[in-house]
C-alpha positions in Angstrom: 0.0 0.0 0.0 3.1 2.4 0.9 4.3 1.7 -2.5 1.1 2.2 -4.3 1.1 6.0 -2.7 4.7 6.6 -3.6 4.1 5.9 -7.0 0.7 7.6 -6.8 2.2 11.1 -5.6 5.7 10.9 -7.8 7.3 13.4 -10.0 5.6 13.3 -13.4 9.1 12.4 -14.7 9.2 9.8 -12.7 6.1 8.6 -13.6 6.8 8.4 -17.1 10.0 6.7 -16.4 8.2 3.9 -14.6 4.7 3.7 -17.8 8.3 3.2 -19.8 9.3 0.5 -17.5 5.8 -1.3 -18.4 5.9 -0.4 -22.2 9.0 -2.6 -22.1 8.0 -5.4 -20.0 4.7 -5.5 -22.2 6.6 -5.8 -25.5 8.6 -8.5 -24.3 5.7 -10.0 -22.1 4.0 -10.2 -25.5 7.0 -12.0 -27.4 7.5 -14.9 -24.4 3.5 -15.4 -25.2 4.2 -15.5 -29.5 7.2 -18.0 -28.2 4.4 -20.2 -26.6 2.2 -20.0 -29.7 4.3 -21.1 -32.0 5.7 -23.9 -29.6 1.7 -24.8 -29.7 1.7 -24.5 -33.6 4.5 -26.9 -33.4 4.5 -29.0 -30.9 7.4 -31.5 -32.6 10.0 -29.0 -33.0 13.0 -27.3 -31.5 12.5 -23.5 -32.8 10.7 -22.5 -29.9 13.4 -23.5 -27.5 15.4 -21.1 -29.9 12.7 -18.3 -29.7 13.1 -18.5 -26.3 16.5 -18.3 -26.0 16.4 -15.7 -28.6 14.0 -13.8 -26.3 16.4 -13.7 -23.1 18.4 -10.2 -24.5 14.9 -8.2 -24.8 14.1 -9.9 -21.4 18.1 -8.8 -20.1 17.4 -5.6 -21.6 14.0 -4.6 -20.0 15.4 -5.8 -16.3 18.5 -3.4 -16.7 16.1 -0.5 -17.9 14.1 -1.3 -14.6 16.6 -1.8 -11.8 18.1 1.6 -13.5 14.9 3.0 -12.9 14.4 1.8 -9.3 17.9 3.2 -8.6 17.0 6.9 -9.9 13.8 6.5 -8.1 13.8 9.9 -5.6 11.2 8.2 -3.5 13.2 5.3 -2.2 15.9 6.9 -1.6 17.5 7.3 2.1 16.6 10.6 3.7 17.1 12.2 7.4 14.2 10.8 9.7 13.1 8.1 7.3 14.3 6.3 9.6 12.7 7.0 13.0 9.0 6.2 11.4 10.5 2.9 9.9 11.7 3.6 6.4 15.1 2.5 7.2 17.4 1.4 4.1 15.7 -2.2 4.0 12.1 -1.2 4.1 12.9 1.1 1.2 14.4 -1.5 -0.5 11.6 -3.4 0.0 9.2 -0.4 -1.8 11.4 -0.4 -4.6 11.1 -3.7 -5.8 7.4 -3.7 -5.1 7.3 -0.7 -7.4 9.0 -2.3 -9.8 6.9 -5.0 -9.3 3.8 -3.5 -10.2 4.6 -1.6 -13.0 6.2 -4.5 -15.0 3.4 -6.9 -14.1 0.8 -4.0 -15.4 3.2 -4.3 -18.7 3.0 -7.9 -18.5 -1.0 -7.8 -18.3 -1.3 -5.2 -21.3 1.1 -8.0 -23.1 -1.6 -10.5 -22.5 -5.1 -8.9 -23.4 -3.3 -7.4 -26.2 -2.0 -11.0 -27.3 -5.6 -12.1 -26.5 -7.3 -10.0 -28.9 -4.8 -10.8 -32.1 -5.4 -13.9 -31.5 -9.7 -13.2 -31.3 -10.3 -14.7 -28.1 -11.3 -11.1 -26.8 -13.8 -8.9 -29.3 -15.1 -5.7 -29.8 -12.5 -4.3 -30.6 -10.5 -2.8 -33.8 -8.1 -5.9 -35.0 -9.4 -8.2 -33.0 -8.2 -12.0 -34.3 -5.4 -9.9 -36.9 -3.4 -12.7 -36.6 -4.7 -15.6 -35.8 -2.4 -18.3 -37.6 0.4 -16.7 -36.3 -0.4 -16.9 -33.0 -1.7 -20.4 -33.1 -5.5 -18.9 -32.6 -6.9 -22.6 -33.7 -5.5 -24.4 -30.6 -6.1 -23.7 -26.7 -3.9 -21.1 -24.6 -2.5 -23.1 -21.4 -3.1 -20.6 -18.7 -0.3 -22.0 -16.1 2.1 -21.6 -19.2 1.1 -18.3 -20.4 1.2 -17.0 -16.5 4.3 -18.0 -16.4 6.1 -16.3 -19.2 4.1 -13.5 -18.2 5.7 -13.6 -14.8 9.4 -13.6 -15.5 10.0 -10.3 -15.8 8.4 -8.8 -12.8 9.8 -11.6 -10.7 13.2 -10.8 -12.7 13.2 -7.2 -12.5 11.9 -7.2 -8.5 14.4 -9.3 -7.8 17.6 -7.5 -9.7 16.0 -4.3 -7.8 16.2 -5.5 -4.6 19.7 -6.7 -4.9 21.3 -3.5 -6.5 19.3 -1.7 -4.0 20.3 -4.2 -0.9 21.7 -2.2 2.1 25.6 -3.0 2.2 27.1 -3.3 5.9 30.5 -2.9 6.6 33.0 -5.4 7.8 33.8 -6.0 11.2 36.7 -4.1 12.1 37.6 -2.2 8.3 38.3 1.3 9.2 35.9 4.0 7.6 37.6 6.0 4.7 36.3 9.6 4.2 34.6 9.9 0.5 36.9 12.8 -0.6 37.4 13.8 -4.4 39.9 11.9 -5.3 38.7 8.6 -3.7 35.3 9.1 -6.1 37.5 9.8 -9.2 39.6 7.0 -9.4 40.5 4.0 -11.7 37.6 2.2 -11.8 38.0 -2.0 -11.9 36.7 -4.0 -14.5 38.7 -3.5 -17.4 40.7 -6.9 -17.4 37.4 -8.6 -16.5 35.8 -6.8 -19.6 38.4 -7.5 -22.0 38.5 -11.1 -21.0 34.9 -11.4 -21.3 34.8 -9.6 -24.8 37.5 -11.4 -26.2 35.4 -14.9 -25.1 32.4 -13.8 -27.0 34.1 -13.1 -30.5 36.0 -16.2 -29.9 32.7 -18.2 -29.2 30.9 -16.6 -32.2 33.7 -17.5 -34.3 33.6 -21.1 -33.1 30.0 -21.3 -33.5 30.3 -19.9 -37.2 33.5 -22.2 -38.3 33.9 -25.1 -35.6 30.2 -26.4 -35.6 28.2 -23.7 -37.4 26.7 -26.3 -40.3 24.7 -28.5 -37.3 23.6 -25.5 -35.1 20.2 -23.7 -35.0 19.7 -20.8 -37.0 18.9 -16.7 -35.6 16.1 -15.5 -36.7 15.0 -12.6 -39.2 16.6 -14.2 -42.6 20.5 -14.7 -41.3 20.3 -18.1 -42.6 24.3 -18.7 -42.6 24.2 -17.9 -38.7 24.1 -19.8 -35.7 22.2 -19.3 -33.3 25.5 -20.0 -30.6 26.3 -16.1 -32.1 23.7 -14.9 -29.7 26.2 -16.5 -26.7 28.8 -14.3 -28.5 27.2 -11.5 -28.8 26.0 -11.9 -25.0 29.3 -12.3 -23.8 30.6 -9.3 -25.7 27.7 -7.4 -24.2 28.9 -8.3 -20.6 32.2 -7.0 -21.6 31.6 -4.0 -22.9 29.5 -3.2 -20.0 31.9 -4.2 -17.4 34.9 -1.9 -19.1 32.4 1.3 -19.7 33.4 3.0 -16.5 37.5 2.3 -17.2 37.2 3.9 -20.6 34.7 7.0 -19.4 37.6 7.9 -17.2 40.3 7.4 -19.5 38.1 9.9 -21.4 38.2 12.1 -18.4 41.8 11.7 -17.8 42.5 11.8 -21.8 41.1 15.6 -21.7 42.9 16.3 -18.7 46.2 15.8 -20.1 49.1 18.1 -21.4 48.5 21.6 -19.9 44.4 21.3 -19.6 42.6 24.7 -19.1 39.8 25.3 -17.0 36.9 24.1 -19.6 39.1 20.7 -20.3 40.1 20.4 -16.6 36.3 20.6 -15.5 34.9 18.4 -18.0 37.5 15.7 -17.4 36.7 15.9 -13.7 33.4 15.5 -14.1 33.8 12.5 -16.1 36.2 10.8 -14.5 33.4 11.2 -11.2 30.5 10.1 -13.2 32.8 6.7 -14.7 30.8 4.9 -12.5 27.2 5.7 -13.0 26.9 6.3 -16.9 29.8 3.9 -18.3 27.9 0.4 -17.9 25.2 2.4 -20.1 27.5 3.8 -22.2 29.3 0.0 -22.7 25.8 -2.0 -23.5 25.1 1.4 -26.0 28.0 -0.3 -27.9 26.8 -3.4 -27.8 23.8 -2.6 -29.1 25.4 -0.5 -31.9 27.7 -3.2 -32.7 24.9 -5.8 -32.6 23.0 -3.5 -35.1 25.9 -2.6 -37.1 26.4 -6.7 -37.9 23.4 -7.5 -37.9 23.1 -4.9 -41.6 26.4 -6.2 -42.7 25.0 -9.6 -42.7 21.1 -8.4 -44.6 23.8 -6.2 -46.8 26.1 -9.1 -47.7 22.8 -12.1 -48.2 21.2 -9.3 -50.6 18.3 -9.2 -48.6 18.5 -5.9 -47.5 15.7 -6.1 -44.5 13.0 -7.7 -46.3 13.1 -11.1 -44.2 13.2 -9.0 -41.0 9.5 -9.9 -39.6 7.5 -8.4 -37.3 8.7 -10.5 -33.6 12.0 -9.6 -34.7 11.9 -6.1 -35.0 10.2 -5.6 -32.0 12.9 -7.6 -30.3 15.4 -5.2 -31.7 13.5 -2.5 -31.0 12.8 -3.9 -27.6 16.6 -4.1 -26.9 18.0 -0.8 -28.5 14.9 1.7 -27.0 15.2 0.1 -23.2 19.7 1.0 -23.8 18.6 4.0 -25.0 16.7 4.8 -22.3 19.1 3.4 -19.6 22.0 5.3 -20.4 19.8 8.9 -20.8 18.0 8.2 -17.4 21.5 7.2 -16.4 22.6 10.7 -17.8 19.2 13.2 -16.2 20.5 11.2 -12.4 24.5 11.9 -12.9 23.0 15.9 -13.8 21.1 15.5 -10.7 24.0 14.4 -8.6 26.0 17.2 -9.9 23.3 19.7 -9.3 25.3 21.7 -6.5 28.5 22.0 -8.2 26.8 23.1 -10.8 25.2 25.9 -8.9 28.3 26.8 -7.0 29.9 27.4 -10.3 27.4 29.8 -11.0 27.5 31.8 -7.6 30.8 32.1 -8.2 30.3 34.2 -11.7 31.2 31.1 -13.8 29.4 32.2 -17.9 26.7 29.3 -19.0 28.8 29.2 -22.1 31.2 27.8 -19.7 29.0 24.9 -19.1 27.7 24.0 -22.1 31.2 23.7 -23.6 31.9 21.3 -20.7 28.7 19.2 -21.8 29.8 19.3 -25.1 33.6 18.5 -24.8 32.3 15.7 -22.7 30.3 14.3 -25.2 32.9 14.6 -27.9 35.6 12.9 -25.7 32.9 10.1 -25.4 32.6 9.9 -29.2 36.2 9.7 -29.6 36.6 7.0 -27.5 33.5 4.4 -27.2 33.0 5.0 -31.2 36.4 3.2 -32.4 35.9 1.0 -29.8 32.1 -0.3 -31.4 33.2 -0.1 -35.1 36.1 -2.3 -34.1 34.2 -4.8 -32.2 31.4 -4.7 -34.9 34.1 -5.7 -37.7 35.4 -8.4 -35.5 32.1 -9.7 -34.5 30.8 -9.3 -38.3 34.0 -11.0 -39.4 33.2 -14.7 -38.8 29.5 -14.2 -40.1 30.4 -12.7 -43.6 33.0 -15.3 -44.1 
């Protein structure tokens, strides 16, 4: 009920962040349901095992776009005298992953009337029963299977919220170590990790193309010469690119700090190298995605296809997964303005221009460029390079 009037009395922007939040977990509510009809349209085969594994990066996608959410939510986060009336870190943990709850099972709902009525089982309607062979309108929907589906991203997302949101204790006995400036700003871990884990997924796509790529099952959306062990691949590239985001945002920051910096380069380099943290992950699964997208029209380009075997299920998937990065790294982006909010107003006490500022924003942004876009053409190539072979 406390959740229900948190979410009730929010910030508009808020609110629109979390009716994103169930857009998402309805379209890929409504692609787990389109896997179960065709697994009912064909009972005897294996494709719908590989529709459903094809469906686990929209479902990856939507539960980062959530807990993201959940962590920029202003209403659970800790405040002075929560507290004393029993809103202590846990509780609020606790609202947060009931929030999320409830928005992605309302997504997850709209996912199922809406697959209800293609399919003509609900009328009344504009396009009710538009496509009924499709989604296997001829033969009975299993409710405990369709529930199911329907209920792995909310318990998914809940879950991922609640443990990014957990309240961390201290050890026994590790001394306390004031937050000071240049604690925040440096050299954040994960590089090694996220090389090691990008280098495993081009190897494992290039395996699954050349080592055993003529007995494997096939992606989806006309890429008939690929397997579908590229989706591993390109999963473990993901993870990779993610994990060594925050190292390369600071090198950007320390990059623009180097050789005699002035005050516009020193500032924005600062900044970035304090924000590594919060908007590299982001920034790494944008690349992914690019990279993903960037193969993924090498391939239509080199069959001759262009995209006219893309179908509907998989653009949606695509668009599920590049809209919910989108919108991950830019809500990632408003809460990193938000954090900065004071500096930002000191700098303007102090007599600071605005032109001084919006330089910083767009040096910061160029640096960015510089960096993370060599980095996904690169990785595109290599990951394209096994596929077009």
């Amino acid at each position: 009920m406390l959740a229900l009037r948190l979410a009730r009395g929010a910030h508009p922007l808020v609110q629109l962040r979390r009716l994103l939040v169930a857009a998402a977990s309805a379209g890929t509510g409504f692609l787990l349901l389109c896997t179960l009809a065709y697994a009912l349209s064909h009972p005897a085969s294996t494709g719908a095992a590989l529709r459903l594994a094809w469906c686990a990066a929209p479902l990856a996608a939507t539960v980062y776009f959530a807990v993201t959410v959940a962590r920029t939510d202003p209403g659970t986060r800790p405040r002075p005298g929560l507290a004393a009336i029993g809103l202590g870190p846990g509780r609020l943990m606790v609202i947060a992953a009931m929030t999320t709850a409830v928005a992605c099972t309302l997504g997850s709902m709209v996912a199922l009337l809406f697959f209800l009525h293609l399919r003509g089982d609900l009328t009344g309607l504009p396009f009710d029963g538009a496509a009924p062979g499709l989604l296997a309108a001829d033969r009975p929907l299993p409710p405990a299977a369709a529930l199911t589906l329907l209920a792995l991203v909310p318990l998914a997302a809940s879950l991922a919220s609640a443990l990014v949101l957990r309240p961390r204790r201290a050890r026994p006995g590790a001394a306390s170590v004031p937050s000071t400036p240049e604690r925040r700003a440096a050299v954040p871990g994960g590089l090694p990790w996220g090389v090691a884990l990008l280098t495993a997924g081009l190897a494992a796509e290039t395996y699954a193309t050349r080592g055993g790529g003529g007995t494997g099952g096939r992606m989806p959306g006309g890429l008939g010469g690929s397997p579908i062990g590229a989706l591993a691949g390109w999963g473990l590239t993901a993870v990779g690119l993610a994990l060594a985001g925050p190292a390369l945002t600071h090198l950007c920051g320390k990059l623009l700090q180097a050789v005699r910096p002035g005050a516009l380069r020193l500032l924005a380099g600062r900044v970035l190298q304090q924000e590594a943290r919060r908007i590299g992950r982001p920034l790494g699964v944008v690349c992914a995605v690019a990279s993903g997208a960037y193969t993924a029209s090498t391939l239509y380009a080199d069959a001759g296809g262009g995209g006219s075997d893309i179908g509907p299920l998989t653009a949606l998937g695509a668009l599920l997964v590049a809209g919910c990065a989108l919108l991950t790294l830019a809500t990632a982006a408003v809460e990193a303005k938000h954090a900065r909010a004071d500096t930002t107003a000191a700098l303007l006490r102090l007599g600071a221009p605005a032109t001084l500022l919006r330089g910083c924003v767009a040096l910061r942004a160029g640096a960015l460029f510089a960096v993370f876009g060599p980095v996904t053409w690169v990785v595109a190539e290599l990951a394209a390079m096994p596929l077009t072979r």
